[in-house]
C-alpha positions in Angstrom: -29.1 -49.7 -33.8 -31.0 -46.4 -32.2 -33.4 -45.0 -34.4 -31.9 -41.5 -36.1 -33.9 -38.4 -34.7 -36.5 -37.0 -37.2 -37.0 -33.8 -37.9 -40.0 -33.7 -35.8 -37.7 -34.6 -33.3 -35.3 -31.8 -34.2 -37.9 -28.9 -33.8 -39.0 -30.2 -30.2 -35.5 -30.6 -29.0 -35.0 -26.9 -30.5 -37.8 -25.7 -29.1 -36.7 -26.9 -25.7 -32.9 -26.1 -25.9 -32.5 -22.7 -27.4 -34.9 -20.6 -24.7 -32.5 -23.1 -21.9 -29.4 -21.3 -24.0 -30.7 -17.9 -24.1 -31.4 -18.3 -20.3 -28.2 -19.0 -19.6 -26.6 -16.6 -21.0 -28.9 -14.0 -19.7 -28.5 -15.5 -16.5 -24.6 -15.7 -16.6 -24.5 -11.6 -17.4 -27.0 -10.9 -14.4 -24.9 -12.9 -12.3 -21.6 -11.0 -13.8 -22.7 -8.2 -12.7 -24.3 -8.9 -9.2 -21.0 -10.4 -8.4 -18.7 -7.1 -9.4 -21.2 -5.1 -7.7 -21.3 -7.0 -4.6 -17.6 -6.8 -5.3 -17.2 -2.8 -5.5 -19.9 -3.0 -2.3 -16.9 -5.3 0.2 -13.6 -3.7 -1.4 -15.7 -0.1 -0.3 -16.7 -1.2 3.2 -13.5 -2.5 4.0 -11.5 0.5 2.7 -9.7 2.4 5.4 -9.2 6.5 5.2 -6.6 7.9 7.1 -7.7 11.0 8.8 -5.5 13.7 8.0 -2.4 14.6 10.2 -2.5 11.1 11.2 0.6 9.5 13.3 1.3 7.0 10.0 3.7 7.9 7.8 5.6 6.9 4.6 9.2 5.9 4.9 10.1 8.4 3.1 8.5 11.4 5.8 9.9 9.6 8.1 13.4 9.9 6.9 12.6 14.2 5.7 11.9 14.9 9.0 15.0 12.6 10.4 17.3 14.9 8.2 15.5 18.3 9.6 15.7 17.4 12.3 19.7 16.1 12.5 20.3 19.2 10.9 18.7 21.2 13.7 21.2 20.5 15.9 23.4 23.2 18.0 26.8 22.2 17.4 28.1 24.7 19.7 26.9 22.5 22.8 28.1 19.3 21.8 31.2 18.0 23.2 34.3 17.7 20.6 34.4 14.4 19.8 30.3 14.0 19.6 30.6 17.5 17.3 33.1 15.5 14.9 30.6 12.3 14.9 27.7 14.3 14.4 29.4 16.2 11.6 30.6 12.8 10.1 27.1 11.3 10.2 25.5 14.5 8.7 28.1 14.3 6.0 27.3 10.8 5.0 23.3 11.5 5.2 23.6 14.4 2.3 25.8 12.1 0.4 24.0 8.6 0.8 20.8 9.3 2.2 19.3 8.5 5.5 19.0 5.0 4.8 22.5 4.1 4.3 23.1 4.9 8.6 23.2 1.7 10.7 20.6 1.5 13.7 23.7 2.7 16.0 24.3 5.5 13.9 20.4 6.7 13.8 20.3 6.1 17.7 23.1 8.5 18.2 22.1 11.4 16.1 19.1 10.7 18.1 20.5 11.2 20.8 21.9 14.2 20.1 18.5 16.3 19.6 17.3 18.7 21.4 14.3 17.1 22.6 16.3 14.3 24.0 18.8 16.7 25.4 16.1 18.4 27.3 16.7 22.1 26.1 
C-alpha cells in the first residue's frame, strides 16, 4: 500500500502548485488577448475600402439605373412593333420589378437605348 501524503507533504505540493495555477491563468488572459489583438491587427490589413464612385455596384443600383434608364427611351423613334414590346416590358418592370425580365427581355430593352442606338 503507498504511504498517505502528510501534511508536510501537503504544504510543499501547495507551495509548488498554486503559483503553477495562478500562472496559468495569468498566462491564458495574456494570451487571450494577444490573440484578439493580433486578430483585430489581420481582419484590418486585409479589409478592402472601396474608393468612392467606384465601377462596383449593389444589385439593387444596378437594377435603379436599369429602370431610368428603360424609361429614358424615345418612343417616337422606335418602330411599331418594338414601341408595343418596349411598352409591354416597361409595364411588367413597374408591376414586378426588374428582376422578374428574362435575359432576352433585358437584352432587348437594351437594345433599345440610346447609347446603343447611337443617337
Amino acid at each position: 500500500m503507498p504511504p498517505l501524503l502528510g501534511i508536510g507533504d501537503m504544504g510543499q505540493m501547495m507551495t509548488f502548485l498554486l503559483p503553477a495555477a495562478l500562472a496559468a491563468v495569468i498566462g491564458g488572459f495574456a494570451f487571450r488577448i494577444w490573440y484578439r489583438r493580433w486578430k483585430k491587427q489581420r481582419i484590418e490589413a486585409n479589409r478592402r475600402v472601396e474608393a468612392p464612385n467606384s465601377y462596383y455596384s449593389s444589385k439593387g443600383v444596378r437594377q435603379q439605373e436599369d429602370r431610368e434608364r428603360w424609361h429614358g427611351i424615345n418612343m417616337g423613334t422606335l418602330h411599331p412593333l418594338n414601341r408595343e414590346e418596349v411598352m409591354r416590358l416597361l409595364e411588367v418592370v413597374d408591376a414586378d420589378g426588374v428582376s422578374s425580365l428574362s435575359p432576352k427581355d433585358r437584352l432587348f430593352l437594351d437594345n433599345m437605348t440610346l447609347p446603343r442606338m447611337g443617337v
